[in-house]
C-alpha positions in Angstrom: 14.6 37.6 -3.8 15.7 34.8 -5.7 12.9 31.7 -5.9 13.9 28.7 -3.6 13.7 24.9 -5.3 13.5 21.7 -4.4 16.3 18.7 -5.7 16.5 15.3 -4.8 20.4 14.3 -5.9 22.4 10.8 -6.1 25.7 10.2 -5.9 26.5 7.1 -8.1 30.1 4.9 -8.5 30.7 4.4 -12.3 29.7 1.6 -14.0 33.1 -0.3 -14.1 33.6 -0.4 -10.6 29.5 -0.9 -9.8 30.0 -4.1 -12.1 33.1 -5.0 -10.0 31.4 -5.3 -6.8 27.6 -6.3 -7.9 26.7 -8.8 -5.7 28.7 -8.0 -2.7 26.3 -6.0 -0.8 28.3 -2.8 -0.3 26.8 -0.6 -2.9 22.8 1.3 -2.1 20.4 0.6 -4.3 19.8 1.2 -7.9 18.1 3.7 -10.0 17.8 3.6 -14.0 20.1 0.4 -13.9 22.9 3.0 -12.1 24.3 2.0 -8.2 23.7 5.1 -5.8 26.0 4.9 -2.9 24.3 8.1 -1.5 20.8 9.1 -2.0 19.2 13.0 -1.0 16.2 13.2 -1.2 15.6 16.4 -0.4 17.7 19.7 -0.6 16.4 23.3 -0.8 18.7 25.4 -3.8 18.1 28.2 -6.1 19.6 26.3 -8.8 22.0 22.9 -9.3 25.0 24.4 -8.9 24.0 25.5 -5.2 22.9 21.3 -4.9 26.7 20.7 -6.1 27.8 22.7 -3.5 25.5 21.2 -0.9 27.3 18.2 -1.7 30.6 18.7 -2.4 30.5 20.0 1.5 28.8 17.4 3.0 30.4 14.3 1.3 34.0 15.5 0.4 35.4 12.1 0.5 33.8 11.3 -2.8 35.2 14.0 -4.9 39.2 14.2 -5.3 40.6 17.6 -5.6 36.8 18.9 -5.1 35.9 18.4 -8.5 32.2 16.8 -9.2 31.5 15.4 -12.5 28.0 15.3 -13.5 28.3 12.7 -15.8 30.0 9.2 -16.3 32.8 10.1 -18.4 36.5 8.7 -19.4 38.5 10.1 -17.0 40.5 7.5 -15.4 40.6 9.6 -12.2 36.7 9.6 -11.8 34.9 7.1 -9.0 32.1 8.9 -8.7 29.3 10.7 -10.1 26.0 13.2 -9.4 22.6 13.9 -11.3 19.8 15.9 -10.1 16.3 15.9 -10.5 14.2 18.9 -9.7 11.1 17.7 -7.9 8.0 17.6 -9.1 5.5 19.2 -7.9 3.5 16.2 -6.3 6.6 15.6 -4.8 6.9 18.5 -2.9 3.2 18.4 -2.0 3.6 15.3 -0.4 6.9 16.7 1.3 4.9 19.2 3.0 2.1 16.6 4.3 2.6 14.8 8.1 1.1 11.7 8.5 0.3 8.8 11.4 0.4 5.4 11.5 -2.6 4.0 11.9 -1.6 0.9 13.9 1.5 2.0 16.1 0.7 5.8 16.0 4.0 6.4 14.6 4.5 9.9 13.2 5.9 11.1 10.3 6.9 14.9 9.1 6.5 13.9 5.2 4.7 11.4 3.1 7.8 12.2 0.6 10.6 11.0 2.6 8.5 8.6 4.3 5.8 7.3 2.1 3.5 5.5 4.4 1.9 2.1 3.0 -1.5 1.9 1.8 -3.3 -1.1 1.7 -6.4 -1.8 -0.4 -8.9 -2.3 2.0 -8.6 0.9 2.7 -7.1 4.2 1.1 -7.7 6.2 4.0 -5.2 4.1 6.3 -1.5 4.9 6.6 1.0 2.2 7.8 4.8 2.3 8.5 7.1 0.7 5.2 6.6 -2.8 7.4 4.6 -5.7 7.4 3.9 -5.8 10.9 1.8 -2.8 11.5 -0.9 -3.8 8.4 -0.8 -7.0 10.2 -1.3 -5.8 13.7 -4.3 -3.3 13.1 -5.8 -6.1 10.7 -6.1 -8.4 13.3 -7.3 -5.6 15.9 -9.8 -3.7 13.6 -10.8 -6.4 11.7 -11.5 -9.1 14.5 -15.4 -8.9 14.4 -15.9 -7.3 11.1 -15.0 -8.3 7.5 -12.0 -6.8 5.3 -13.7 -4.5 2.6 -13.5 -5.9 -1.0 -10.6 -6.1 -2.8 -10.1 -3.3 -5.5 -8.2 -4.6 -7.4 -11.1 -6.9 -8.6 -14.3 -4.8 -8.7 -16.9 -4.4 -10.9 -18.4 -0.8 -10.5 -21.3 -1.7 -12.8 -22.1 -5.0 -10.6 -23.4 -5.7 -6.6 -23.6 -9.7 -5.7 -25.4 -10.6 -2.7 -23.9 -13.9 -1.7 -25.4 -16.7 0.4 -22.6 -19.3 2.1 -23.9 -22.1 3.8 -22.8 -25.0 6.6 -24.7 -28.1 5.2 -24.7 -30.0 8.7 -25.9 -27.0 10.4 -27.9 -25.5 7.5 -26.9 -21.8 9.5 -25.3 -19.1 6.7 -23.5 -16.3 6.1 -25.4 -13.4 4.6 -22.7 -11.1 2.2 -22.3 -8.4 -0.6 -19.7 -7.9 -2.8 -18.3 -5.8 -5.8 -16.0 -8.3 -6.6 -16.3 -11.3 -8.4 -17.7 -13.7 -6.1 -15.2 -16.1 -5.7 -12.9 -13.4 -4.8 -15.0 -12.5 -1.8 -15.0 -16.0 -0.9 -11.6 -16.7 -1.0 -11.1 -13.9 0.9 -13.1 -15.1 4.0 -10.9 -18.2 3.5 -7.9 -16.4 4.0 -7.6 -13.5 5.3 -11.1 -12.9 7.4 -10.3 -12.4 11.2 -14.4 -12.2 12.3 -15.9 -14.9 14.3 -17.0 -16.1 10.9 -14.2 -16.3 9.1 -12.6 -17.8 11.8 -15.0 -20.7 12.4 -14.8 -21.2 8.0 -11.3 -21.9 8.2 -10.9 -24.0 11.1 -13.5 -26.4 8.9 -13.6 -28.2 6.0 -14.3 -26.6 2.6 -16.5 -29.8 1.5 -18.7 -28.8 4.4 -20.1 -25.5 3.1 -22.6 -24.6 -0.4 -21.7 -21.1 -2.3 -24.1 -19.3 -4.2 -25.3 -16.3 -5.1 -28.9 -15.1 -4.5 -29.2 -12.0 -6.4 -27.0 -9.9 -9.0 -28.0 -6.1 -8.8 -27.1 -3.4 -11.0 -25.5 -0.7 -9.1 -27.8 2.6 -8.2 -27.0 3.4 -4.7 -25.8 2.0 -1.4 -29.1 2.6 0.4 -30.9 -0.1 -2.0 -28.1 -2.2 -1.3 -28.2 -2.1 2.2 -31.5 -2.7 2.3 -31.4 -5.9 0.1 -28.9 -7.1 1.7 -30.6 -6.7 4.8 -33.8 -8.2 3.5 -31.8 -11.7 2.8 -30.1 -11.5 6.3 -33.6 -11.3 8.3 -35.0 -13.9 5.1 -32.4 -16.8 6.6 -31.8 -15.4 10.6 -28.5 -15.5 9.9 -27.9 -13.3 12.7 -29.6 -15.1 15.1 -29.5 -18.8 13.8 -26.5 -17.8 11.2 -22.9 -16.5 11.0 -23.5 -12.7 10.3 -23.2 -10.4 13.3 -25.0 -7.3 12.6 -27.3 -6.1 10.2 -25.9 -4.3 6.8 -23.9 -1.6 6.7 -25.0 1.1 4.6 -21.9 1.2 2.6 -20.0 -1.5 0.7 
């Protein structure tokens, strides 16, 4: 029995005529510079010639006289064009993998032909290719809790335990962070939807102090989570302050 493959295929207009109409809106889009007017992702064969067959009887009306070309060439008679890619295997993994959308419950048969979006608050959430759905559960899941660091910014080697402060009130807001301070502190400025982060923005910046109380080198979360937790019971900043809850014992 003959091994079974995996292709994904494109079929692509000729550079002349993709020139021609750049710009107009009619043509898919682009790989390697090239216009694909048809794009397969995903097509079981033994070998290419059984893809060329696959396609030749599914899209006919792009190959006169049912002759494919495989390459751009001269002929004066030639519109279009295929290549084919065998998949790699990561590919086909992911093929094989189901997945749910973690705001709208959505679900989808492969994370190949529909590669969910990952944010980086967290890796282990899956949203549909919108904006809407990362924007949704953000405001849901995040409404009395803070977003995670930003990864794209952290310091493995590094903890900060951060102190914000309203001068009027002289109440705070007890935090820890892997990324550089400012960072986390922009990040309750912007994008924070807990009853903290709300109250920040609705203020002025002039009316808060930003420091931080204590730079550890990193061992483990416990120790973390129980400094942090020593600074939020120093300043009551549950009670007579902005935090919530008491650490986490993970950052």
């Amino acid at each position: 029995m003959e091994e079974i493959k995996y292709f994904k295929a494109f079929i692509r207009v000729v550079k002349s005529l993709s020139n021609e109409r750049s710009g107009d809106g009619f043509f898919g889009s682009s790989l390697f510079g090239a216009e694909n007017i048809v794009e397969e992702r995903f097509i079981e064969s033994k070998d290419k010639k059984g893809v060329l067959d696959f396609l030749l009887n599914k899209y006919p009306q792009f190959f006169p006289n049912n002759k494919i070309y495989t390459r751009e060439t001269k002929d004066q008679a030639q519109f279009f064009y295929v290549v084919i890619f065998e998949l790699y295997p990561h590919e086909v993994s992911e093929h094989k993998q189901d997945w749910k959308c973690s705001n709208c419950q959505q679900e989808y048969s492969s994370k190949y032909l529909h590669k969910p979006v990952i944010k980086y608050y967290d890796e282990n959430l899956y949203f549909c290719n919108n904006d809407i759905c990362d924007i949704e559960f953000k405001k849901q899941y995040y409404s009395q809790n803070e977003i995670p660091d930003d990864k794209k910014y952290i310091n493995t080697n590094i903890c900060y335990i951060y102190k914000i402060t309203e001068k009027g009130s002289g109440k705070c807001y007890i935090g820890k962070t892997l990324n550089a301070p400012f960072f986390r502190w922009w990040n309750h400025l912007t994008h924070s939807g807990s009853p903290f982060g709300i109250y920040f923005r609705q203020s002025n910046l002039s009316n808060w102090t930003f420091e931080v109380v204590e730079i550890l080198e990193m061992n483990t979360d416990s120790e973390v989570f129980e400094i942090e937790s020593k600074y939020i019971k120093l300043y009551d900043s549950i009670d007579n302050g902005f935090n919530t809850l008491i650490s986490k014992k993970t950052i």
